[in-house]
C-alpha positions, 0 to 999 in steps of 0.5 A: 708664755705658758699664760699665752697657751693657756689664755686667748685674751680679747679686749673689747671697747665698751664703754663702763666695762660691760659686755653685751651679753651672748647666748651663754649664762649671765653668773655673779660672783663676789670672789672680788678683791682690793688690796693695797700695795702700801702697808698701812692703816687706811688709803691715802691720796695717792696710794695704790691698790690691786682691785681684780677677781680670782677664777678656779679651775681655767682648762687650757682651752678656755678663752677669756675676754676681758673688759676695755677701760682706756675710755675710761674707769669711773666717771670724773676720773676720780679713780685712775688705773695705774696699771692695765690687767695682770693674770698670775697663776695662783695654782694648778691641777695636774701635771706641771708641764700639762695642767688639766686646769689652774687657778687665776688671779686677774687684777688691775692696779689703781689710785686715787688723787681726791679724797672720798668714799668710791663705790667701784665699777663692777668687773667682769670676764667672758668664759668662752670654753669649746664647747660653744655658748660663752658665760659672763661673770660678773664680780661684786662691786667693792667701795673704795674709801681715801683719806687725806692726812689731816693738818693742824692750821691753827698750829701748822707752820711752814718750814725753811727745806731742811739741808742735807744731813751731815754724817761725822766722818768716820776714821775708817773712811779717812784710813785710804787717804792717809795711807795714800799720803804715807805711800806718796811720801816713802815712794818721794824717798825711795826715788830720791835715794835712787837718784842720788845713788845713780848720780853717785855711781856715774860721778865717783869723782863727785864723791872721791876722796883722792886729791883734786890733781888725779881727779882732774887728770883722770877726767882729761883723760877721756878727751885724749881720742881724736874722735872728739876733734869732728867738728860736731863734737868740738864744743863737747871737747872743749867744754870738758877739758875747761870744766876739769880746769876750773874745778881744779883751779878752784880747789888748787888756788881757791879761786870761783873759776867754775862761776868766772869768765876766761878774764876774770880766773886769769886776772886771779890766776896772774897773782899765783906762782903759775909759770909765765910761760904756762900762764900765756899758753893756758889763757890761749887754751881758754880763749879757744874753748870760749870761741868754739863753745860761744862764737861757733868756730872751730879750732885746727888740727894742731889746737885740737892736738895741743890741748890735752897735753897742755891742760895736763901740763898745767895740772902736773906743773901746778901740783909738782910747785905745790909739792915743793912749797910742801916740802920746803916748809917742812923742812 
């Protein structure tokens, strides 16, 4: 912004970057420049310069016009502008925020894509001030020399691409990935562990060292509301009493009755000392549970009614038989 103050820039088209003179003085000057960009040697093809001018001592109120090179910079185009004119601010006279005049360094950045020797256009500016009456200067030509890097061809042999460069991976980087793994591992664990405690708190049967006869009653117990006679509930009441059953048939006779059909525990059961009476009665208890739980039918009240108590008789009498085939032996 503060450039824009100071400078009122005006392009002109003309051709090879000259003017037509006015009515002010003609100056040379040589306080020409050409600086690389690239740190080395000699120019390259391809490298790139800033070829400009430096003024001293621009007032604010001084108007600068500049030379138009889009037509063109040489002729043949064997040296290109890369970038169009730049002024920077080199230093100023007065104060910081109203200088009385400044020092400018005005450039334009090129290249070059064929080799040789170049001697460069002249550069030149119009300082038109107030007062009236504007002066050209016009800036010492400078010779551009570019170089190519020069090639064996007696020696010189062409090479596959070479591939990527593979760096030995590094402990530190496979740290992440490990402790990744660890903490996958100990979270596996962790919730594990959780799992099997919560499945023990809802079950203590599952765990209980008491016998099997006070587990299975205890868990007949739950089913002795008649809440569980609704006929949307039948099927859930059927199923835990049978379930109770089977696991204490299995630990009472040592018959598979959790993996058996109604027939095949009673076809097992029919070798056991359980009560004729008591035998017929449960094998009916069975057969309802398998009609309400597989067919969709629904018991009556009085089977609803019956079943609990029958399935505790069953345990009861089974257990006060096991009790005394205990004592008999041991007397």
């Amino acid at each position: 912004m503060r450039m824009r103050k100071l400078l009122n820039i005006i392009a002109l088209t003309l051709l090879s970057g000259t003017f037509a003179l006015g009515q002010g003085k003609l100056v040379r000057s040589e306080d020409s420049f050409l600086e690389k960009l690239q740190e080395r040697d000699s120019v390259l093809i391809g490298d790139q310069l800033r070829y400009g001018f430096h003024l001293k001592g621009v007032t604010p109120e001084t108007g600068l016009m500049l030379p138009d090179f889009s037509k063109g910079f040489m002729r043949g185009d064997s040296v290109e502008i890369v970038k169009t004119w730049t002024i920077d601010t080199l230093g100023a006279a007065g104060s910081k925020k109203h200088p009385t005049s400044r020092d400018l360094d005005i450039s334009l950045v090129i290249t070059s894509f064929e080799e040789g020797k170049y001697l460069l256009p002249p550069l030149s500016v119009i300082k038109e001030t107030s007062a009236g009456n504007p002066d050209t200067i016009v800036f010492k030509p400078l010779e551009l020399e570019v170089f190519t890097i020069p090639v064996d061809t007696a020696t010189y042999q062409i090479h596959d691409i070479k591939g990527q460069i593979r760096y030995p991976v590094t402990f530190s980087e496979i740290l992440p990935y490990i402790l990744a793994v660890i903490g996958a591992v100990l979270l596996f664990f962790l919730v594990r562990a959780l799992v099997i405690a919560r499945r023990k708190k809802a079950s203590p049967e599952a765990v209980s060292n008491d016998p099997p006869y006070l587990i299975a009653l205890r868990k007949l117990e739950k089913y002795r509301s008649d809440k569980y006679w609704a006929k949307d509930k039948q099927k859930l009441f059927y199923s835990g009493i049978t379930d109770a059953l089977r696991e204490y048939i299995d630990s009472r006779y040592g018959i598979d009755a959790p993996e058996m059909t109604t027939a095949e525990i009673f076809d097992s059961l029919g070798h056991t000392d359980v009560p004729a009476d008591l035998f017929v009665d449960m094998r009916r208890l069975f057969e309802t549970a398998d009609m309400v739980k597989f067919a969709k039918a629904f018991a009556t009240d009085e089977e609803n009614a019956a079943a609990v108590p029958l399935a505790v008789r069953f345990v009861t009498s089974t257990y006060q038989v096991d009790n005394k085939d205990n004592e008999g032996g041991a007397e």
